[in-house]
C-alpha positions in Angstrom: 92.8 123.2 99.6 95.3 121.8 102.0 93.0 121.9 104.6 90.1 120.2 103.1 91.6 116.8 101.7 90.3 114.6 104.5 86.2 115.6 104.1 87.5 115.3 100.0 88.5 112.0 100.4 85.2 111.1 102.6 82.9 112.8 100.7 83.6 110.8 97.6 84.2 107.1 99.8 80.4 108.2 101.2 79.2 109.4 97.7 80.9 105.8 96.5 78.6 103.5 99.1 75.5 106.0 97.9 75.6 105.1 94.2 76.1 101.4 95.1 73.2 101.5 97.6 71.0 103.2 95.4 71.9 101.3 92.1 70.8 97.8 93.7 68.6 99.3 95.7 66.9 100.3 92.4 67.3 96.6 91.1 65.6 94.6 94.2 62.6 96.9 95.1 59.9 98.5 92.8 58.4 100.7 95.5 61.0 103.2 96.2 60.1 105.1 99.8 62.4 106.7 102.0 64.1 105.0 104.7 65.7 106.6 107.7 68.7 104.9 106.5 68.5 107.3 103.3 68.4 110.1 105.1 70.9 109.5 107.2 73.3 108.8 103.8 71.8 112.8 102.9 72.4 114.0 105.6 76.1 113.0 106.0 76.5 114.1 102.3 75.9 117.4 103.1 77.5 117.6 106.1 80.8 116.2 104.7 79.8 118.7 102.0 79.6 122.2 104.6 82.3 121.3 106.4 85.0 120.7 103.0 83.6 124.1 102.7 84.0 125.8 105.7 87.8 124.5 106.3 
């Protein structure tokens, strides 16, 4: 566990500034499609995600 504080502590600052984005996202627009912007924030989910695991 030692090992794996720093993608911890990133995961849940990135995880943080998702919820925001997609709570007033949610507020502003009524059609919700992706943007690249969205997968980007996925993508660096997951990869905070493997690599927590992988230390």
């Amino acid at each position: 566990m030692e090992y794996c504080k720093l993608q911890t502590g990133c995961l849940l600052v990135v995880a943080y500034i998702a919820f925001l984005y997609v709570r007033e996202r949610r507020r502003y627009e009524k059609k919700l499609r992706p943007t690249p912007f969205d997968g980007l924030l996925a993508l660096g989910i997951l990869s905070l995600t493997l690599d927590g695991v992988t230390a």
